[in-house]
KOLDREN-626686 format. One record per residue (C-alpha): residue number from 1; residue in three letters; x, z, y. Coordinates in nm, 4 decimals. Layout:
ATOM  pos  code         X         Z         Y
ATOM  NUM   ala         X         Z         Y
...
//
This chain:
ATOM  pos  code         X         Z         Y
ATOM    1   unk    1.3346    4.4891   -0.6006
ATOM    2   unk    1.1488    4.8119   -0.5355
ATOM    3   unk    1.2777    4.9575   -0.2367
ATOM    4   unk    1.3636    5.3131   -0.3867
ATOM    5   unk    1.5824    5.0925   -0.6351
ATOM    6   unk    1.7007    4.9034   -0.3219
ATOM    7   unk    1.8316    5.2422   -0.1684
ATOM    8   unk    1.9376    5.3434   -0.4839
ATOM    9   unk    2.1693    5.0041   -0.5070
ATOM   10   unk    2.2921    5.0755   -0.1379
ATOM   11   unk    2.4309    5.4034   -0.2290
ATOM   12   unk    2.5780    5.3004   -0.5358
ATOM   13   unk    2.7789    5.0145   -0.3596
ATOM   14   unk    2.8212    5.2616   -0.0423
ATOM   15   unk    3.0103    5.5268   -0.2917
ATOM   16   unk    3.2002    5.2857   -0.4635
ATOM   17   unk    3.3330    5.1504   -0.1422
ATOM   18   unk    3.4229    5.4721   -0.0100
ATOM   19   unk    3.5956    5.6595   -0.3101
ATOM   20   unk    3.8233    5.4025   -0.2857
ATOM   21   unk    3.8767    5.4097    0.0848
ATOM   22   unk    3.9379    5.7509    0.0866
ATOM   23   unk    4.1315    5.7288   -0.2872
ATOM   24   unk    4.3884    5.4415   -0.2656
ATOM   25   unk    4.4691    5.3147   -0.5890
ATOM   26   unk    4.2061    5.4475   -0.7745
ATOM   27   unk    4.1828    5.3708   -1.1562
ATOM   28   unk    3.8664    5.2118   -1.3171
ATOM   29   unk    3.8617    5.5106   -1.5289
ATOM   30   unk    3.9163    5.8001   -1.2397
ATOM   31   unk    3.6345    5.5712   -1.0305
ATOM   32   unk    3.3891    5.5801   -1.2859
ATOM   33   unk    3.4595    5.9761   -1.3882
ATOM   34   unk    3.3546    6.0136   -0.9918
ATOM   35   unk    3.0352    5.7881   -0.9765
ATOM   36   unk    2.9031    5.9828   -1.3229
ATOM   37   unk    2.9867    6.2705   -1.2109
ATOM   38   unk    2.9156    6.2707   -0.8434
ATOM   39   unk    2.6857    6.0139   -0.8042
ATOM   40   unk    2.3983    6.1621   -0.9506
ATOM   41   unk    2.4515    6.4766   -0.7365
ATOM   42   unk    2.2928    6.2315   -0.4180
ATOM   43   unk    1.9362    6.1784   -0.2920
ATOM   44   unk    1.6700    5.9373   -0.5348
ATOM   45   unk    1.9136    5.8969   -0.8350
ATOM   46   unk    1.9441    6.1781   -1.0563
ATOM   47   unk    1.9792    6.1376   -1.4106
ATOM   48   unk    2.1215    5.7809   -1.3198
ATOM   49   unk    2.4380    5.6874   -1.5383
ATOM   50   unk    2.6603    5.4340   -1.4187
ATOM   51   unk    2.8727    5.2333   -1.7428
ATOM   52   unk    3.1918    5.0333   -1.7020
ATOM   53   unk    3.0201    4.6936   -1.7029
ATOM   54   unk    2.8092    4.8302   -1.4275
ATOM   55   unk    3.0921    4.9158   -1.2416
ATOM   56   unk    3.2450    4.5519   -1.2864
ATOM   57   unk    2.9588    4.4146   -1.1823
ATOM   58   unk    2.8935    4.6139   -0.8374
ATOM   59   unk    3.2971    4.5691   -0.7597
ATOM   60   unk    3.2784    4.2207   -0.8312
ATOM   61   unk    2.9300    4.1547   -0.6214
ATOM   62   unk    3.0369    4.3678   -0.3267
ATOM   63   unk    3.3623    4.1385   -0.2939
ATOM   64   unk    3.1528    3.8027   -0.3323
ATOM   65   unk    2.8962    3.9600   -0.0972
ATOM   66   unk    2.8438    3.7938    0.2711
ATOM   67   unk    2.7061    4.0611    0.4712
ATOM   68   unk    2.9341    4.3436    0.2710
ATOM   69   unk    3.2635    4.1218    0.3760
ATOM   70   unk    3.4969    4.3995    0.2034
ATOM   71   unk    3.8245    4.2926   -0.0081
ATOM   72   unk    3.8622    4.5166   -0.3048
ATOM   73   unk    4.2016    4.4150   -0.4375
ATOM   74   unk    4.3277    4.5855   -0.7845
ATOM   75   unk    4.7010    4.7029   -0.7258
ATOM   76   unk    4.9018    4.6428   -1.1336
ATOM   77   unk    5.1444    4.8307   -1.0246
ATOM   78   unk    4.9520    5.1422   -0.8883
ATOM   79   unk    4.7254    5.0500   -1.1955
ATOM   80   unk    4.4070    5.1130   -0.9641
ATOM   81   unk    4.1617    4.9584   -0.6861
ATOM   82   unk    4.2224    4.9645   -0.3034
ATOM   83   unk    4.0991    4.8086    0.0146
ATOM   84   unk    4.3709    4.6492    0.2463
ATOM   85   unk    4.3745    4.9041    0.6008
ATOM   86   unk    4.4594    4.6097    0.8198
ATOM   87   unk    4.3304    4.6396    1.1637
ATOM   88   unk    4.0748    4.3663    1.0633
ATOM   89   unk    3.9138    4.5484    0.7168
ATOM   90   unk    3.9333    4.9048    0.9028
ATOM   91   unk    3.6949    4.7551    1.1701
ATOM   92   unk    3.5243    4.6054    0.9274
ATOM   93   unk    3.4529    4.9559    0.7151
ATOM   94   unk    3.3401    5.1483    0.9977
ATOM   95   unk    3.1066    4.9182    1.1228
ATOM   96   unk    2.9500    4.9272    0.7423
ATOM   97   unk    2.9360    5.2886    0.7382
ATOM   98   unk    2.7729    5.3024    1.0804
ATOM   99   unk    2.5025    5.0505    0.9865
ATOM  100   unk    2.4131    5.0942    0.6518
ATOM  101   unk    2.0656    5.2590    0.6600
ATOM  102   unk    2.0113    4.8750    0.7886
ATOM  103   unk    2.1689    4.7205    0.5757
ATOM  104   unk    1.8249    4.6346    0.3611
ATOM  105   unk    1.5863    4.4874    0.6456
ATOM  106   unk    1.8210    4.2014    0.7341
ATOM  107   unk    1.5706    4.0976    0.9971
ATOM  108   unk    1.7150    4.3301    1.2101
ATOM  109   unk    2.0439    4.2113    1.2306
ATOM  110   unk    1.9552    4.0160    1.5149
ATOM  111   unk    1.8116    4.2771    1.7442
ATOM  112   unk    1.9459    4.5790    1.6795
ATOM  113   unk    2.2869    4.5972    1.8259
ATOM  114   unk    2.4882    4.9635    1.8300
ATOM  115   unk    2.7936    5.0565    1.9857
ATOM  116   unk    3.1242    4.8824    1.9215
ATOM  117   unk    3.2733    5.1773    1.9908
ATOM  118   unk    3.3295    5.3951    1.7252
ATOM  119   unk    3.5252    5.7229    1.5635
ATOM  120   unk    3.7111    5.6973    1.2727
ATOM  121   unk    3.5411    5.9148    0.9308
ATOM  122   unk    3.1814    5.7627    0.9656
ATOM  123   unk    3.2273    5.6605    0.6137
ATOM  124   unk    3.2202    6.0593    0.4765
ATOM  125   unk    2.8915    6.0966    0.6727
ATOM  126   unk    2.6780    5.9825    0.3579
ATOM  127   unk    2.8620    6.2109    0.1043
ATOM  128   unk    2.8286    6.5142    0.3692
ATOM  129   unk    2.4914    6.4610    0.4113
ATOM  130   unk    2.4276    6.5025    0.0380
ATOM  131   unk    2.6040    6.7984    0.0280
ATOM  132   unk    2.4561    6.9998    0.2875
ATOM  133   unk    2.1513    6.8871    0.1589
ATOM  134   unk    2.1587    7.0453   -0.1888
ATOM  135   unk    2.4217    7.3276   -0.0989
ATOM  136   unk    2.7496    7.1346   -0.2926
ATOM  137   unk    3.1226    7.2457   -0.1757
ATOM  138   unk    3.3110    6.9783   -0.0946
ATOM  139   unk    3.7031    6.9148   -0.1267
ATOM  140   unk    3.8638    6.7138    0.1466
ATOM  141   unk    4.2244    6.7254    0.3286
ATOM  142   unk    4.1873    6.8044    0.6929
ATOM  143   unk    4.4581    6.7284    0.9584
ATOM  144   unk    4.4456    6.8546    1.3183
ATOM  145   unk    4.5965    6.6677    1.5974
ATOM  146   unk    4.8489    6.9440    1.6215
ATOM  147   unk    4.9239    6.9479    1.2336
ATOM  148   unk    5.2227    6.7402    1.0931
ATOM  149   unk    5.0605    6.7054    0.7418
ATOM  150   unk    4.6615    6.7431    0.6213
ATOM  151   unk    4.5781    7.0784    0.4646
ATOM  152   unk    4.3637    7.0870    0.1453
ATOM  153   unk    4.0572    7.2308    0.1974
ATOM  154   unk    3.7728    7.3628   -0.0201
ATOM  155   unk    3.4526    7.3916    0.2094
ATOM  156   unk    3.0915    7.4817    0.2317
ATOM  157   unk    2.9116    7.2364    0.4572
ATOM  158   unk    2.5952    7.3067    0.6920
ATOM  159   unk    2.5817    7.0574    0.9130
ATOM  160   unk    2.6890    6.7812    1.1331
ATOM  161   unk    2.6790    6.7152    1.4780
ATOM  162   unk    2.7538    6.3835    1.7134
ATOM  163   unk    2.9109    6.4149    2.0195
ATOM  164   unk    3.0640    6.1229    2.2516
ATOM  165   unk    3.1012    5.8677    1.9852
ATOM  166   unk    3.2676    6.1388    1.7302
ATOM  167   unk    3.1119    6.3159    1.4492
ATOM  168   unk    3.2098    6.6674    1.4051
ATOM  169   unk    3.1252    6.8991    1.0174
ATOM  170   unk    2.9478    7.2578    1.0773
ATOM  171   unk    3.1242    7.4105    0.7712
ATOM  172   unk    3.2675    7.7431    0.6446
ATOM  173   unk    3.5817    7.7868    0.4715
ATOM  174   unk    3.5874    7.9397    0.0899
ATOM  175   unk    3.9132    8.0264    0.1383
ATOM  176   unk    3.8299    8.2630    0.4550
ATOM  177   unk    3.8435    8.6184    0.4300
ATOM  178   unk    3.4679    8.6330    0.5800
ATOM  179   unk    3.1404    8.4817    0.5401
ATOM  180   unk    2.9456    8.5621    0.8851
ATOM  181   unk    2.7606    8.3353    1.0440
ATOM  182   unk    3.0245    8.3175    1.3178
ATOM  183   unk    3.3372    8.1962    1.0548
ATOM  184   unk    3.1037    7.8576    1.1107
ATOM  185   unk    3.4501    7.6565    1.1864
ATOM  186   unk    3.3931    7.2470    1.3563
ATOM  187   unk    3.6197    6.9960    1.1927
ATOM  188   unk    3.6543    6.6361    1.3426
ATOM  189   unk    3.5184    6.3353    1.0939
ATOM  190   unk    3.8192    6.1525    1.2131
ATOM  191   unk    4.0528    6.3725    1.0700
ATOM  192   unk    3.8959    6.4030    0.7297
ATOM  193   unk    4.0440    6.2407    0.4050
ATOM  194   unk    4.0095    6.2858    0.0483
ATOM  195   unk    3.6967    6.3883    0.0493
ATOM  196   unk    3.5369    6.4693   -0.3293
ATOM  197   unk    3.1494    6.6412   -0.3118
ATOM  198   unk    3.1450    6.8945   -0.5966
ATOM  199   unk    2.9327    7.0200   -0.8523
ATOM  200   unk    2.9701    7.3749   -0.7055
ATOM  201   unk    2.6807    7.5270   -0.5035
ATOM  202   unk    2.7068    7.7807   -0.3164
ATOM  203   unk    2.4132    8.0408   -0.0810
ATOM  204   unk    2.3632    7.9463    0.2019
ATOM  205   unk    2.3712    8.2176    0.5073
ATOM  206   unk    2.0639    8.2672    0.6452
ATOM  207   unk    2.1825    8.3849    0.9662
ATOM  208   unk    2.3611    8.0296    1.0470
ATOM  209   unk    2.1296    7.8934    1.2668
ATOM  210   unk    2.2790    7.5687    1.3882
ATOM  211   unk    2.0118    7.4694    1.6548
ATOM  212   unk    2.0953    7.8482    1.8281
ATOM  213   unk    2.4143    7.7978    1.7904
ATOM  214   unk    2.4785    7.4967    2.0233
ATOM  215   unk    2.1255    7.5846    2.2224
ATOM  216   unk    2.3030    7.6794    2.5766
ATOM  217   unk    2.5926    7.4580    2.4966
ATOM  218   unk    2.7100    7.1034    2.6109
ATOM  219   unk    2.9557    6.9212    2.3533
ATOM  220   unk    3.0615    7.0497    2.0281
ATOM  221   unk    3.2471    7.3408    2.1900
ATOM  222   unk    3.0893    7.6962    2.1591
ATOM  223   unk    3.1732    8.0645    2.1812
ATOM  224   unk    2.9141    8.3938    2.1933
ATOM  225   unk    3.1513    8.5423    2.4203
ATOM  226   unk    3.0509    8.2653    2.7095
ATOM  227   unk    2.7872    8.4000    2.8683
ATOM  228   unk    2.4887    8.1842    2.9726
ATOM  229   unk    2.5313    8.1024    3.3592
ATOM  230   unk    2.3043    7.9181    3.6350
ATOM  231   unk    2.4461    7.5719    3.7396
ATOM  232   unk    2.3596    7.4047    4.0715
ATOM  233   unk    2.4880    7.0870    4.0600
ATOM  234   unk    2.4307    6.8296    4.3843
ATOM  235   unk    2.4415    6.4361    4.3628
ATOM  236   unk    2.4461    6.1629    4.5618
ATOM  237   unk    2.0855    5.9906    4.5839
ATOM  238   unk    2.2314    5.6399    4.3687
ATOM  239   unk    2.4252    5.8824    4.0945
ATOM  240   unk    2.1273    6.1237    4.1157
ATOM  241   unk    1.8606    5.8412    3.9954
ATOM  242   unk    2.1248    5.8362    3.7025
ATOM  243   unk    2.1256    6.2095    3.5751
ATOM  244   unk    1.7175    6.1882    3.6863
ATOM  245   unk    1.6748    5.9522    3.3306
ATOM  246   unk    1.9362    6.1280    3.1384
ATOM  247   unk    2.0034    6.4757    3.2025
ATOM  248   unk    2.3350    6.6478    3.1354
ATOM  249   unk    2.1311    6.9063    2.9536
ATOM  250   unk    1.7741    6.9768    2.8005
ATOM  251   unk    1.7570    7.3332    3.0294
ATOM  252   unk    1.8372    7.0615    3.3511
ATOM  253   unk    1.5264    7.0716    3.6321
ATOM  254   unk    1.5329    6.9021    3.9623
ATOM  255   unk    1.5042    7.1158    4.2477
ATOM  256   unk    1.5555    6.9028    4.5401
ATOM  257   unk    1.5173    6.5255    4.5426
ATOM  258   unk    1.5081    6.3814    4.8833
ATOM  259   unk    1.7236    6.0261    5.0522
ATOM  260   unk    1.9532    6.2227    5.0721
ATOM  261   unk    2.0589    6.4480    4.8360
ATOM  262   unk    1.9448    6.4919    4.4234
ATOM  263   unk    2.0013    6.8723    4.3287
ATOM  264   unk    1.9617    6.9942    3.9879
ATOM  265   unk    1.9791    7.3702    3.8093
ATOM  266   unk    2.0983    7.3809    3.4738
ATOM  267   unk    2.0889    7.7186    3.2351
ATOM  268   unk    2.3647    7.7021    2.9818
ATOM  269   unk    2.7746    7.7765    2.8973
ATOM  270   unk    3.0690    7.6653    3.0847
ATOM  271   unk    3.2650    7.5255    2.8187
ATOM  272   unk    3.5433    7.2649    2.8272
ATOM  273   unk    3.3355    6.9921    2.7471
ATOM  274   unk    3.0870    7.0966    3.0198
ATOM  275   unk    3.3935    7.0815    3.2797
ATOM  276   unk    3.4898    6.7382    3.1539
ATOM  277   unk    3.2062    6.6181    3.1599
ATOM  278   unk    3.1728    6.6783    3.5255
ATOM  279   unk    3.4632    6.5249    3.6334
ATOM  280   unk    3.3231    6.1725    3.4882
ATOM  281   unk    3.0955    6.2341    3.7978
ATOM  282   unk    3.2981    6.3594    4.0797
ATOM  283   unk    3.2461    6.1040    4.3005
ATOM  284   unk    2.8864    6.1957    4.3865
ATOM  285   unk    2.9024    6.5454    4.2447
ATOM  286   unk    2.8824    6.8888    4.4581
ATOM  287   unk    2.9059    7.2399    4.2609
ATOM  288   unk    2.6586    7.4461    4.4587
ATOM  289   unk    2.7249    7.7544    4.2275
ATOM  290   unk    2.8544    7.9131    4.0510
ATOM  291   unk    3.2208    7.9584    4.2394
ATOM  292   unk    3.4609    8.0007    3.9714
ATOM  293   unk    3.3095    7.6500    3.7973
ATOM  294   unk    3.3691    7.4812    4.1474
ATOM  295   unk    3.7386    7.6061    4.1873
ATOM  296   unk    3.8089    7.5272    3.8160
ATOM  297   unk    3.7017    7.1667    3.9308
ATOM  298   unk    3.9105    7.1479    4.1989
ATOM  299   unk    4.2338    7.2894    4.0653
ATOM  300   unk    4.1676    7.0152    3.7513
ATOM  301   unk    4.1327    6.7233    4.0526
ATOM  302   unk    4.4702    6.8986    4.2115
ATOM  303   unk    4.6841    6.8143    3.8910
ATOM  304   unk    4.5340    6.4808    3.8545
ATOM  305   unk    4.6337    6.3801    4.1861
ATOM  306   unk    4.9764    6.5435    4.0804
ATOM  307   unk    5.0302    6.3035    3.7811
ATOM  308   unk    4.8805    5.9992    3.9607
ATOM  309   unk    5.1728    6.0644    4.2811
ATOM  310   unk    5.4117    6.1478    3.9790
ATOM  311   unk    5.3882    5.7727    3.9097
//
């Protein structure tokens, strides 16, 4: 098989498996409106049209197949298609979504090994990818931590961004009363459900620059009312061989490396992520400057050694 129609197979198995992971109890009929519809929206397969026996086919073939391992079951009584969310298929789906560019060159199954580790939503990460590619709204229901139920949301995507084993979606919303480049709102993977890419394109804005946006920023976290600050950060010589090979961020330059010390300057925003991120490293960290980062530190280890004594 060529290997454009290999990729082109891979996405078509790849959608099916998750419209109905993210559509429980999805008829044949609503399934295939979504693949001819949809479908041909994504990368290498426009004009491609999917028929019912095709459908069949791909359902039946990605339950028989080995290294797919995925149970589509067919609910009579919902009258549609669903995959059981045990423990066992959920691990099972996310590890598929996280590998699936690899899927193809099975030779690599052997030596390439990612982390186990993983946030849930990985599997929207190939329809967002489309879309922000060729300018598509998508539909989705969102759900913050803080939110009893998921909102329905109608969004314009730009981009997406990994941070600590999460993936987070650079979007605006339609719905918002402004456009600027700062309505740019970050909404968790994990939290995402229902998601449907659209036929609707929309402009982008020009003045959404993604790469400035997060350029004096650690994390996902970012505000132009932070200013940019100088950070002199001071580490033990062993933790300090450690932050030598992978600095905290791309502005980092050693300034002192001796046996006894490893001292580091770093140009960029204090932003909660920044501040956790340094207490990962307390034990061989030192805030030279500035003051206010070193007494936010130390008020943060304060009410840690509150809760631990609290015990």
């Amino acid at each position: 098989m060529p290997k454009n129609k290999k990729i082109e197979f891979l996405q078509r198995w790849m959608f099916i498996i998750s419209k109905i992971n993210t559509h429980p109890y999805i008829s044949k009929r609503e399934l295939l409106g979504c693949i001819q519809e949809e479908f041909p929206l994504y990368d290498g397969v426009e004009g491609v049209r999917i028929h019912e026996r095709t459908l069949q086919r791909d359902i039946a073939e990605i339950r028989n197949s080995s290294y797919m391992d995925i149970s589509i079951e067919y609910c009579p009584h919902h009258n549609g298609y669903y995959i059981p969310q045990d423990e066992k298929s959920i691990s099972k789906l996310e590890r598929l979504f996280e590998v699936s560019s690899l899927l193809m060159f099975s030779d690599l199954k052997d030596i390439v090994f990612t982390e186990s580790r993983q946030s849930r939503g990985l599997e929207h990460r190939f329809t967002l990818i489309n879309a922000i590619r060729h300018a598509h709204e998508v539909t989705l229901a969102y759900q913050k931590f803080t939110d009893a139920e998921p909102k329905i949301m109608r969004l314009q995507p730009y981009g997406l961004r990994e941070f600590k084993h999460r993936w987070y979606l650079l979007a605006m919303d339609v719905n918002s009363n402004s456009q600027s480049s700062e309505d740019l709102k970050i909404y968790g993977l994990d939290r995402i459900s229902q998601l449907t890419l659209t036929a609707r394109k929309f402009k982008k804005n020009k003045q959404v620059k993604l790469r400035q946006k997060f350029q004096h920023c650690y994390g996902i976290y970012t505000s132009k009312e932070l200013p940019v600050e100088r950070v002199v950060l001071s580490f033990t010589p062993l933790s300090g061989r450690y932050h030598d090979t992978c600095p905290l961020h791309k502005s980092q330059q050693t300034i002192l490396h001796t046996e006894e010390e490893f001292r580091v300057e770093l140009n960029l925003k204090i932003t909660p992520d920044f501040i956790n991120e340094l207490l990962t490293h307390s034990e061989g960290l030192r805030v030279i400057e500035p003051a206010h980062l070193r007494q936010t530190l130390i008020k943060k280890h304060q009410k840690a050694i509150e809760l631990l004594r609290s015990t």
